[in-house]
N, C-alpha and C positions, 0 to 999 in steps of 0.2 A: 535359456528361458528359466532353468531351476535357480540360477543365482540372480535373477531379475526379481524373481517371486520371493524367492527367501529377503532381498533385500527391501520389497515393497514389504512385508507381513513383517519385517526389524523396523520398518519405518514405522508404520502402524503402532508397535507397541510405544516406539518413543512419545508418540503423538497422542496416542491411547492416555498413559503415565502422566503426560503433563495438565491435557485436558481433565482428570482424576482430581486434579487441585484448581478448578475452576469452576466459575458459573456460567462458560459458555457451553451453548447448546450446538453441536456439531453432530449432525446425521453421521449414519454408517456410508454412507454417498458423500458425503462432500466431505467425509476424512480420506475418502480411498479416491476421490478425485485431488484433494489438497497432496496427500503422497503423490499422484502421481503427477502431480507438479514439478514435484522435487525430484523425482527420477527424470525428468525431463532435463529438468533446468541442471542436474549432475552429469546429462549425458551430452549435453550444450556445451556444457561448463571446459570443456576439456579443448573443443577448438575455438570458442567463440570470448573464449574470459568476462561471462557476463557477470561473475561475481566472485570476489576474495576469499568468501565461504564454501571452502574446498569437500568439505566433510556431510553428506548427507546426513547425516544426524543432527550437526550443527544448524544446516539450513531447516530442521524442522522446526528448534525453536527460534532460530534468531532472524528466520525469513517469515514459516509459516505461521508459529504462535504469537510472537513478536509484529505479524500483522493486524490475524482475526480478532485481536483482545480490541482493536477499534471498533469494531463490526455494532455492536450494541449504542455506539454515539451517530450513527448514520440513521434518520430520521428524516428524509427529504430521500428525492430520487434521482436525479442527474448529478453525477461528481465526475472530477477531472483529477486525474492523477500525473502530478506533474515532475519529470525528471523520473520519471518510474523507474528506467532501469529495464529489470528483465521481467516487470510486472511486479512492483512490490510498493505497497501493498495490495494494488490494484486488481492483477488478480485473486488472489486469499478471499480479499473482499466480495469480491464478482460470487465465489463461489458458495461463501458466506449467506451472499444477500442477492438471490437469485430475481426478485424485483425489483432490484436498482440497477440502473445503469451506469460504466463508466464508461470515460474515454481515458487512452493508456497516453501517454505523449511523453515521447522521446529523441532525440536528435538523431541519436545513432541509427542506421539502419539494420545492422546485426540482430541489434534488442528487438526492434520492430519484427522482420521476420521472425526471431523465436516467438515472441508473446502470440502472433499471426497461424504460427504453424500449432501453439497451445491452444489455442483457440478451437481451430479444425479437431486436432486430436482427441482434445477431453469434450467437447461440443460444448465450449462456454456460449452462450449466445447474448450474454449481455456485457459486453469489453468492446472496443474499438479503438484497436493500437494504431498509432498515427506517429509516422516524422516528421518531429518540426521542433524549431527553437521556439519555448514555452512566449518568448515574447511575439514571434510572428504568428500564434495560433489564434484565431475568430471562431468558437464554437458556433456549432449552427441550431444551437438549440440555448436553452435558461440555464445555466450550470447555478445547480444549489449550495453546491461547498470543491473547492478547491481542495486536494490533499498534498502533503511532502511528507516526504520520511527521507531523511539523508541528502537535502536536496541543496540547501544554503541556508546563509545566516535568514534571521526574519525578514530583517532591513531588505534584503538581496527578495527573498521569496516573495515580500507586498510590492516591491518596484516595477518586480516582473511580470506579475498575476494579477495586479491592479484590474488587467482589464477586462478577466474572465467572469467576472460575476461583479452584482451592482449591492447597493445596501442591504439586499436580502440574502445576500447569499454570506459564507464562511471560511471563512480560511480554519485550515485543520493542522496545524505543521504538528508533525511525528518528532521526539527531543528526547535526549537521553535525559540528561543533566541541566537543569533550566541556571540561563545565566540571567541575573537580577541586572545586567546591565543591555542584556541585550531585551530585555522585554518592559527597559524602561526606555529605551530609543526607538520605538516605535516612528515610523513618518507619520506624518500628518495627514488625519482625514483618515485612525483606523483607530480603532477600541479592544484592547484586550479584554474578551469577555470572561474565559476562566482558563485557568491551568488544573488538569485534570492530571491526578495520577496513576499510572497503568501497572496491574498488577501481570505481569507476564509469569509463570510458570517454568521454574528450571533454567530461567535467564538473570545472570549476573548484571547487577548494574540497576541504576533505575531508569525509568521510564516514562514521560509525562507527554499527554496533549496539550498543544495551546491549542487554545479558539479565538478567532479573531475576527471582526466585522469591520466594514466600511462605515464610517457615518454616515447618517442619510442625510442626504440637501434638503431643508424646507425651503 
């Protein structure tokens, strides 16, 4: 229990430190809930290989800061987080942005029970982890923005998600390094609105949103 704690309150300061060089607003709640994400997802990590980022430390900036710096472009209230994984960014976000709702969707069923038993543990109540392959998925409700981080090319991401949301709604892909060829092959029947760049905190590399929209039919 005392090398749990000590390890939550060494998370805390990483996460403390980075948020220090930001303009986001992160409670004392939803930094000790965001930790204990990452103590979760470290103690998953070991039979379930839900992710390559072996170092709790590491996953606090490259999973959980590396998400929340989105949190400030969510502006609408139903999102789909698609190819999540073990919840990234989907939950950061969740916890972030406690009046939005996501749905988490993943193929794997592994990922699913962890983000399921995350859910229960930290009592998110607004996520709804789901398996299924992102092209057999019908939400049952209006999805306002689609999200990826880590998920496929753009080309691959709009083929597949085409039919999650209609001209109102956004596509969000999460990008390190923007390729000028891949956001000039866009398919047809989609509008790159803006490329936003992310200022992440203690993370090497850069980091950019596309936005992306459907045309609307007249």
């Amino acid at each position: 229990m005392n090398i749990q704690y000590s390890l939550e309150n060494e998370l805390l300061s990483v996460l403390k430190g980075s948020l220090k060089n930001s303009e986001l607003v992160v409670t004392e709640e939803q930094q000790l809930q965001l930790i204990r994400y990452v103590l979760m997802l470290h103690k998953w990590n070991k039979a379930y290989n839900l992710t390559s980022v072996r170092d709790p430390q590491q996953m606090v900036i490259k999973h959980i800061v590396d998400s929340i710096v989105v949190a400030p472009l969510l502006d609408k209230v139903h999102y789909i987080d698609v190819g999540t994984g073990p919840g990234l960014p989907g939950i950061p976000l969740a916890i972030m942005c406690p009046d939005k709702q996501f749905i988490l969707l993943d193929s794997l069923g592994k990922r699913v029970r962890f983000m399921k038993q995350v859910a229960y543990d930290l009592k998110i109540n607004n996520i709804e982890p789901v398996q299924s392959r992102v092209e057999d998925f019908m939400p049952n409700v209006k999805i306002d923005g689609v999200l990826s981080r880590a998920f496929a090319s753009l080309k691959d991401m709009l083929h597949w998600c085409q039919h999650l949301v209609d001209s109102q709604g956004v596509f969000l892909a999460l990008k390190g390094q923007l390729s000028t060829d891949e956001l000039e092959c866009l398919p047809l029947g989609f509008i790159l609105q803006e490329t936003i760049k992310l200022d992440v905190p203690g993370l090497e590399g850069e980091r950019h949103i596309v936005k992306i929209k459907k045309q609307s039919v007249s």
